[in-house]
C-alpha positions in Angstrom: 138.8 69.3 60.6 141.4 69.5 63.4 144.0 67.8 61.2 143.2 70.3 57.6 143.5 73.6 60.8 146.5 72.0 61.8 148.3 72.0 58.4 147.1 75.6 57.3 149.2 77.1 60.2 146.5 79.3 61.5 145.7 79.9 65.4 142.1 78.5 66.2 140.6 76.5 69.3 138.1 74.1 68.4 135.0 73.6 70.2 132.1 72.0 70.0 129.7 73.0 72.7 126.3 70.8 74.0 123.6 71.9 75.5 120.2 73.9 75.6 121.2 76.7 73.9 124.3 76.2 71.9 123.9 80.1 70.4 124.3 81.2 74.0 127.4 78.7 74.3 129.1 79.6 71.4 128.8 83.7 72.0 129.8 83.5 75.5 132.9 81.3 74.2 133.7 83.8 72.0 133.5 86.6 74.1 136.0 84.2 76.6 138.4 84.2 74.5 137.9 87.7 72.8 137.1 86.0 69.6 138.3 87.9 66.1 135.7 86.2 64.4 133.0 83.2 64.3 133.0 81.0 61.4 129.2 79.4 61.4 127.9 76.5 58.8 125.1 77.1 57.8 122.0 74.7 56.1 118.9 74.9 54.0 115.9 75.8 56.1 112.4 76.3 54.6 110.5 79.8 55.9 108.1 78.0 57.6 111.0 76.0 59.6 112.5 79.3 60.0 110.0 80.3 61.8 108.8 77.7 64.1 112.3 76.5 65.1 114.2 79.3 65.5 117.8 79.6 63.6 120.8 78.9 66.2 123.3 80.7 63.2 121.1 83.6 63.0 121.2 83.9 66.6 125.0 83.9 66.6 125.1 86.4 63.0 122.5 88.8 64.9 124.5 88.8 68.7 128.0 88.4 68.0 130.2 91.3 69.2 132.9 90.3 66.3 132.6 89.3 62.7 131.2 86.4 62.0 131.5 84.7 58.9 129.0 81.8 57.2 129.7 79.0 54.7 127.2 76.9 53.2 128.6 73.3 52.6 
């Protein structure tokens, strides 16, 4: 991934935070580095694993103070 940002020509910082709540991580990140947007993957989930497991992208699409964009694979 680093190499394909690197040939595009585009500013980015690539991170790839750990820990408890990696929503959390990733908003406070962005708000660090006064973020223009989030770019989120996103993956199939069933309603019912919706529901009982939370969703860390909708987290980050509901809390973000800038755009954030979502791509499926």
């Amino acid at each position: 991934m680093r190499a394909e940002l690197e040939e595009s020509g585009l500013d980015f910082e690539l991170r790839q935070p750990m820990g408890p709540d990696v929503a959390d991580l990733v908003l406070e990140a962005a708000d660090e580095v006064a973020a223009t947007m989030i770019v989120v993957g996103l993956r199939r989930r069933t309603p019912v694993g919706k529901l009982i497991l939370g969703s860390t992208s909708q987290r980050i699409l509901l809390d973000a103070r800038c755009p954030v964009l979502a791509v499926k694979p």
